[in-house]
N, C-alpha and C positions, 0 to 999 in steps of 0.2 A: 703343193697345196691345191691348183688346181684340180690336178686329177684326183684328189681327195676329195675335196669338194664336189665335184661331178659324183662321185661313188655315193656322197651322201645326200644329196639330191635326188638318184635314182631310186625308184617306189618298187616294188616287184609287179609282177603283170597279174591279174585275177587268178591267173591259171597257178599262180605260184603260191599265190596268200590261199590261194582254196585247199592245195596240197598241204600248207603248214597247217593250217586248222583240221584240216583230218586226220595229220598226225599226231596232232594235240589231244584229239578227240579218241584215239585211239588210244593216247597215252593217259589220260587222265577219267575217259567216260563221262559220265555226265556232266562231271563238271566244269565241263567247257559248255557253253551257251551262245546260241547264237539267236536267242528270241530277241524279237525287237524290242517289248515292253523292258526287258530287263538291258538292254544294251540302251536303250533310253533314260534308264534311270540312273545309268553307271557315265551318264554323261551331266548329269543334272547341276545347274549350274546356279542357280537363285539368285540371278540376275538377268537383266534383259538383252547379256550375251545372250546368243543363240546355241541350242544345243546341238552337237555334233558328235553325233554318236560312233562309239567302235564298232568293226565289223564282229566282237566276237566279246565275250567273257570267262575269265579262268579264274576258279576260286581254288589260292593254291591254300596247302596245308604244312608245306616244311621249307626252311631255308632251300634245300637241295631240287626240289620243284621249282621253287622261285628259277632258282639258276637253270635248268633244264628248258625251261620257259622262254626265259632271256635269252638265251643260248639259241635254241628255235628261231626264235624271232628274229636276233640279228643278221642269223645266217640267210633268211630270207628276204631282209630289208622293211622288217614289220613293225610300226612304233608299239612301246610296250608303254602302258598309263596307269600307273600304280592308279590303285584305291582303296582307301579305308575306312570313312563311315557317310562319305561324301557331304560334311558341312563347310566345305571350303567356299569362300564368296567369289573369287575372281577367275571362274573359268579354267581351273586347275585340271580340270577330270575330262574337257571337252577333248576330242579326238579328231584336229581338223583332216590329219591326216590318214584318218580309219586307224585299223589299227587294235592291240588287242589288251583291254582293260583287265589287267590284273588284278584281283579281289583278295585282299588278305583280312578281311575280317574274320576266317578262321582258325587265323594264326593267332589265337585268344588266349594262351597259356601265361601266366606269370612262373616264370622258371624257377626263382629262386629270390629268397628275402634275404639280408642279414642285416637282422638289425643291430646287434652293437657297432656293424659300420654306417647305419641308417643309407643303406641304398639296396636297389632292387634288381630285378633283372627282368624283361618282360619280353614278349611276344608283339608287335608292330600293332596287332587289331585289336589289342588291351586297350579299352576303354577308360579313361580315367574314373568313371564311378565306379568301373569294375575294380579298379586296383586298388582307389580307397575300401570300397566295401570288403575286399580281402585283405587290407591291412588294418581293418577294424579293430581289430582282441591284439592287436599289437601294442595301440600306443603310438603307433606313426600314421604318417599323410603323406600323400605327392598334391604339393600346391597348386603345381598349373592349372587355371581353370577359365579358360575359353569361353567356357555356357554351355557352349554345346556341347554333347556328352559325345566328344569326337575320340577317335581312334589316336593311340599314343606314337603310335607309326606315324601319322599323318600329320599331329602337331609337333614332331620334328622336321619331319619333311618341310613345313610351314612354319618353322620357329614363332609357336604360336605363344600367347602372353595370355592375357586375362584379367580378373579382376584380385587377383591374388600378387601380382607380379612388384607393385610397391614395394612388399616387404619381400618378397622371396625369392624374386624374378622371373626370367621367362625360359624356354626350352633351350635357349643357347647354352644357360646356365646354370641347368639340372640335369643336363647328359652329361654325362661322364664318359662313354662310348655305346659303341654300334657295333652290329654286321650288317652291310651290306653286298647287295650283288649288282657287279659291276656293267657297265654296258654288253660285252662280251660274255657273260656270265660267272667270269671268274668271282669270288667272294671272298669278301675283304674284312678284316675287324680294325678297328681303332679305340684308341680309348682302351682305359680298362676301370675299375675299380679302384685305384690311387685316387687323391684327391685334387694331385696336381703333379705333372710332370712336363718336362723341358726335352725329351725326345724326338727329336723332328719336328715335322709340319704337323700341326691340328688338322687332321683328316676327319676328328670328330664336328668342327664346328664347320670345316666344307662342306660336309653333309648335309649339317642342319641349316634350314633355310633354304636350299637348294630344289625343292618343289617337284622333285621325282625327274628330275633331269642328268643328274651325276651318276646314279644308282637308287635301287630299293631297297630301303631298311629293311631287315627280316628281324633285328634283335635289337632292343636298347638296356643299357644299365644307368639306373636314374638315383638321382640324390633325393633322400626321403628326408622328411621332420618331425619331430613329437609334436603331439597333437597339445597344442596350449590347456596351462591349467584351466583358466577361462576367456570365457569370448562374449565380446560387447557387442551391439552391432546397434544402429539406428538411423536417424534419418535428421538432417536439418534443411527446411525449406527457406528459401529466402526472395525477397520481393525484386530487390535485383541481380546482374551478370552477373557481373564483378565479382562482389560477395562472394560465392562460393569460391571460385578461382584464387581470390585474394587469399582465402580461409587454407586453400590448401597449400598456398605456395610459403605463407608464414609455417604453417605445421610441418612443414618437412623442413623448411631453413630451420625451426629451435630443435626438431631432431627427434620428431615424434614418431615412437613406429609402427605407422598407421597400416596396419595389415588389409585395406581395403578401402578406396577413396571414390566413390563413381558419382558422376554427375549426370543428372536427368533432366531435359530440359522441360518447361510448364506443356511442350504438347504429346513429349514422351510420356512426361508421368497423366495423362490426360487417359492416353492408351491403356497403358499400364494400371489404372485404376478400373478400365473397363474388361479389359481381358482378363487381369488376374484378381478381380475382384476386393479392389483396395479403396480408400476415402482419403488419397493423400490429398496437402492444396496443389491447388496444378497451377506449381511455381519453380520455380528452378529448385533443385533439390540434389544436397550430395546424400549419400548412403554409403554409412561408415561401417569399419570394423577393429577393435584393437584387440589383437591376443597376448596374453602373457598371463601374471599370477593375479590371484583376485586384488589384490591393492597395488599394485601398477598399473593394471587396465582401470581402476575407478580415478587413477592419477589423471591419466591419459583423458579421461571423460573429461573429466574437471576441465584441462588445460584447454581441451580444444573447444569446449563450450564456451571458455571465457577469449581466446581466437576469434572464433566464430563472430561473436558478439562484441566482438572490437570491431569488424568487418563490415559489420551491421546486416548480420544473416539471424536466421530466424530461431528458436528455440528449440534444442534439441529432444527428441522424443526417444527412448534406448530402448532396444530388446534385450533380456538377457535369457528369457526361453528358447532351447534348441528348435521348438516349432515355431516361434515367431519369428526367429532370425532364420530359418529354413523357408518362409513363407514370403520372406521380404527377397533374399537372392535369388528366390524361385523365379519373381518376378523381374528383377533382374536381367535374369538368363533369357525371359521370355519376350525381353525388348524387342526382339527383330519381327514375332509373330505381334504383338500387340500393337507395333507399327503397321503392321499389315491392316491389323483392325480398322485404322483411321478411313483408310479406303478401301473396301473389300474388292471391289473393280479394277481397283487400281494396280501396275506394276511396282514393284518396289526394288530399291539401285541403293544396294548396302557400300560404305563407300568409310576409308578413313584415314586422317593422319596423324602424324605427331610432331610436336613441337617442344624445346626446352621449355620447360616451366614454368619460367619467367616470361616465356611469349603467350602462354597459353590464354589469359583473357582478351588479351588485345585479337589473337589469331578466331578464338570463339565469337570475339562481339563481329569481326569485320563480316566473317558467314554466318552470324544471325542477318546483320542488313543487306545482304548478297539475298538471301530466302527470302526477305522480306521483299528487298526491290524487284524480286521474278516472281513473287507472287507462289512460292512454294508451297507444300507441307512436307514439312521437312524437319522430322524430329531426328533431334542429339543427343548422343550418349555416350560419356567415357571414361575413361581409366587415366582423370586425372591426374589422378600420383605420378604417373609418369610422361605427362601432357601427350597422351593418344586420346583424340575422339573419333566418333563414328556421325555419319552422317545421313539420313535412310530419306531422301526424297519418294514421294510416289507421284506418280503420274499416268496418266490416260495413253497409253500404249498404242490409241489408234489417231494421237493428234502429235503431227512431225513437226509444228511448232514448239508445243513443250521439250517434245525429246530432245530438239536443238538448244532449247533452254537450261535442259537438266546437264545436259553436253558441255553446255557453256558455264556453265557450274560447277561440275566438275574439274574442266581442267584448271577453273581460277582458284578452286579448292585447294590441291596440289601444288600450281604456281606457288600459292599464298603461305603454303606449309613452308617450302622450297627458302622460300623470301625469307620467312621468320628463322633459317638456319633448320628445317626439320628435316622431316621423308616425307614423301608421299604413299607413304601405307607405315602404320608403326604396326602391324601384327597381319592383317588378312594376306598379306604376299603381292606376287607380283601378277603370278598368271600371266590370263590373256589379256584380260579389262585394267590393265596398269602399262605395260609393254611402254606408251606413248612419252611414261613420264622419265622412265631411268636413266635417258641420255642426260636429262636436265641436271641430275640428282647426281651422278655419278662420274658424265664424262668419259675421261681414259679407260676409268674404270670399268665401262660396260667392254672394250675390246681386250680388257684381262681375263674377263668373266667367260667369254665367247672363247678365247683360248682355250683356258681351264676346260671350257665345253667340249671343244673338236680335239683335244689332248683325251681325256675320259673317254669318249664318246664319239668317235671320228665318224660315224655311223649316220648322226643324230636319230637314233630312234628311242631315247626313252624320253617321255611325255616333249615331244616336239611341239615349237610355236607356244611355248611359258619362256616368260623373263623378258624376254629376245628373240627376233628370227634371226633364223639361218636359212638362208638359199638352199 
């Protein structure tokens, strides 16, 4: 294990990495890159991690390139960093090690529908509006919905959730399988099309979650759904925490199936009403969704209106227009940018956890008084239904007080998740800007993971320094 370790430790010398990128450059033409502005953006992190860009950028276009690539690379000792639409928050795409950023956002094909099995088969840089919009005149939907209109590749990579995942779940549990290519380049599929099988190991669910360090997806086949007879959607604000929290944790105990439950807290929806040009009160506020047939979603109103208002939250307002409930998720989506708003000078440190359900008010109220006693702005928002919030502080980037502030915030954030029995990230992943917490969280478990790592990958060169180091 030593002498493994030593091999994967060693970097290649300039003279070596300049060789593999001419050969690349030879094999592929232009679309290898080695401009700074684009090797800068292919490292883009939207946080106040620091960017560390790769020496190089390859935009492939087929599974077999992927592996040709991989293959290159390892032979020279080159890390390789997947990437696909780069909205990951935790320093996923940074390159401490240089190193050469793979680009598959042209791997954009959806290969194959069928829908009397309602599942799909798609290409890693399939965009989820891409794939609803192409499953449009079907009659089906891929539920995952992150906000960000990120690459389908990339929120397996990131076992991404969203605000859809109450009723439908998250990437764990929409993939059915993959091909991937493996450290060495050899390429691998898992999973197929069944909807359930007992064959070995789940190589499907290794994969997902795993943050471009196991392998690169080149193919996924996804679980699709009819798109609902009809869809409710609206807002109830309320004067206090509690309330909404309360509201959500009774509607899913009677068994409500609330296809969208987000909570915005008074200085989210503050932003939110400046940026996306809304009149909400700027007061704690969930923003609902029920699908099914027109007289069970009017059920479903009913019930949770009269929930709500046991709870003592505030009067519900409903959309039942595709364009006013299009205009209200819009807004939604554009949380991260409209916290931006608050401060435009300011840095902003996308952050978030999850907690069972039954912890979630008590874990929401303890980091409202945490914001309050540092004197933050510091807006919330989450995907209560399955108690993940997000937490978006800004701060003045050129004062090392606060930063120590925000620091110490953070990690009590995490603790406090930890405490309550959670995670410390229920969807953004681990990256770089998490690394600190997973011993806490996990334990033995992180020297399983490191195994799995150096077994796969004995190399370490696919997106090295995520999750965990390795020497």
């Amino acid at each position: 294990m030593t002498t493994l370790m030593a091999e994967a430790g060693a970097r290649p010398a300039a003279e070596d990495k300049e060789a593999l990128f001419a050969a690349l450059a030879t094999r592929f033409g232009d679309r290898l890159s080695r401009s700074q502005a684009l090797r800068e953006q292919h490292a883009n992190t939207l946080t106040w991690l620091k960017v560390q860009a790769p020496d190089a950028v390859l935009f492939a276009e087929t599974t077999d390139e992927v592996a040709d690539a991989v293959k290159a690379c390892a032979a020279a000792r080159v890390p390789v960093i997947p990437f696909g639409t780069g909205t990951s928050l935790e320093g996923h795409l940074n390159a401490p090690l240089g190193g050469l950023s793979l680009d598959l956002s042209r791997m954009n094909r959806v290969l194959a529908v069928h829908e009397p099995d309602l599942d799909c088969t798609v290409e890693p840089g399939v965009t989820r509006k891409q794939l609803n919009e192409y499953l449009r005149d079907t009659g089906l939907f891929f539920p995952v919905d992150p906000g960000a209109d990120a690459s389908l590749g990339g929120m397996a990579a990131t076992r991404a959730s969203g605000t859809n995942a109450v009723r439908y779940g998250t990437m764990r549990d929409l993939v059915l399988g993959l091909t991937a290519v493996l450290a060495d380049g050899r390429i691998v599929t898992t999973g197929g099309r069944a909807r359930k099988s007992a064959a070995g190991y789940d190589l499907t669910r290794l994969l997902i979650g795993s943050e471009g360090t196991l392998g690169v997806i080149t193919s996924l086949t996804l679980k699709l759904y009819g798109i609902p007879e009809t869809i409710l959607a609206g807002v109830a604000p309320s004067t206090r925490w509690k309330a909404p929290c309360n509201a959500t944790i009774a509607a899913l105990q009677m068994g409500l199936p609330l296809a969208r439950i987000e909570l915005l807290d008074e200085v989210q929806i503050r932003g939110c009403n400046a940026y996306s040009d809304l009149t909400l009160p700027e007061k704690p506020t969930l923003c609902l969704e029920f699908h099914g047939t027109e007289a069970g979603t009017r059920e479903q109103v009913e019930m949770f209106a009269e929930i709500a208002g046991g709870e003592g939250g505030g009067e519900l307002d409903w959309a039942e227009r595709q364009e006013d409930r299009n205009r209200l998720w819009q807004a939604r989506h554009d949380a991260y940018w409209a916290a931006r708003g608050l401060g435009p000078a300011a840095d902003l440190i996308a952050t978030d956890v999850c907690v069972p359900i039954s912890a979630l008010a008590a874990c929401v109220a303890e980091t409202k008084r945490d914001i309050e006693r540092l004197g933050l702005l510091a807006p919330i928002v989450g995907h209560v239904g399955d108690g993940n919030f997000h937490v978006m502080p800004l701060i003045d980037p050129a004062d090392a007080t606060e930063r120590a502030n925000v620091q110490d915030f953070l990690d009590r954030l995490a603790e406090r998740a930890l405490r309550f029995e959670g995670t410390c990230t229920g969807e953004h992943g681990v990256g770089q800007g998490k690394i600190g917490y997973l011993a806490a969280e996990h334990g033995l478990g992180v020297d399983v993971m490191i195994a799995i790592k150096k077994a796969l990958d004995p190399l370490n060169i696919l997106n090295p320094g995520k999750i965990f180091a390795i020497p």
